[in-house]
N, C-alpha and C positions, 0 to 999 in steps of 0.2 A: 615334326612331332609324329605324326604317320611310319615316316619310317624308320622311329623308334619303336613304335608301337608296333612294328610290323617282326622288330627284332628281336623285342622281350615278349613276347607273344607267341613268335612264330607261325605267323600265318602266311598263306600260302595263293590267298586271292583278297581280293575286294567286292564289296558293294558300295555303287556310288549313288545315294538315293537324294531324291529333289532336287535334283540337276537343272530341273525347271524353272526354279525359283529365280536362277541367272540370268534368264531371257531376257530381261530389261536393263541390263548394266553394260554401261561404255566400256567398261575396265573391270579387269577382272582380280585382283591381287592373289598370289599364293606364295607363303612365305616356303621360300627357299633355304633359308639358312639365318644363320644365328651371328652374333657379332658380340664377344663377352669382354669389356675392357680395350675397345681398340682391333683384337684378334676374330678375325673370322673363324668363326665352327663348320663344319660339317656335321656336327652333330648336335643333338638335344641338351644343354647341359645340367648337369645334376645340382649343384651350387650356383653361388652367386645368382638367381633369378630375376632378384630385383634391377639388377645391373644391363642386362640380356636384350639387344635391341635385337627384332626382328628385321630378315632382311626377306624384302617382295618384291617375286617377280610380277609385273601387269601382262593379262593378257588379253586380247582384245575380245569383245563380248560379241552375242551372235544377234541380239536386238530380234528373234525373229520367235514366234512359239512355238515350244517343240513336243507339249503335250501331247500326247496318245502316238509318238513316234518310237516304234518296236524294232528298225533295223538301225542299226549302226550306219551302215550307207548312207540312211537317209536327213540324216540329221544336218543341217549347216556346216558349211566347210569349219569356220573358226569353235565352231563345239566340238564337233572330232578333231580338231587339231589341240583344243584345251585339254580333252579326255586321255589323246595319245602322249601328251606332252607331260600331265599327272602320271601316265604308267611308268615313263620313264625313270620318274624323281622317285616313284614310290619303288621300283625294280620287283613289282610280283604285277601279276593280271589283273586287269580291274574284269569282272566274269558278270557281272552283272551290273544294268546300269536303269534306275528309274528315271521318268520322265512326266510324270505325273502320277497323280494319287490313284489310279484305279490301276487294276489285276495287271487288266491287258497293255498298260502305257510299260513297258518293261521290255529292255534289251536286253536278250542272252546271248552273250559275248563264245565264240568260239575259241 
């Protein structure tokens, strides 16, 4: 859906906000792709909705809290590898990323 949105839209980066919220989950699902009648999509479909099973990928959760953490660096392996693994699927920059509710919990992505 993202990277529909990203295609009728036209946008050119990301903000990925309360990324914190994940801190406590084993598993992480992100749907990947669509499957309408049998047929796998690659894309969002216009029609047939009710039909439309979502297909998810798991990713493994980081279990650890990342509240008030500003660098990318610093953040748990399996969260930057979730974030880098989201850029990919999404193909624009995520440039910004929250990690909690205040000013300073905020990564600015280079």
């Amino acid at each position: 859906m993202i990277k529909h949105s990203v295609r009728v839209n036209g946008l050119s980066a990301l903000v990925l906000t309360k990324i914190d919220v994940l801190s406590n989950y084993d598993s992480i699902p992100v749907g990947v792709g669509y499957e309408l009648d049998g047929k796998r999509l690659q894309y969002f479909p216009s029609q047939g909705l009710e039909r439309v099973k979502v297909i998810y990928e798991n990713f493994p959760g980081w279990k650890s809290d990342i509240k008030g953490i500003n660098k990318f660096e610093n953040l748990p392996e399996k969260c930057k590898s979730y974030i880098t693994a989201l850029r990919k699927m999404i193909e624009i920059p995520i440039q910004i990323i929250s990690t909690g509710p205040d000013r300073e919990d905020t990564i600015i992505m280079n």
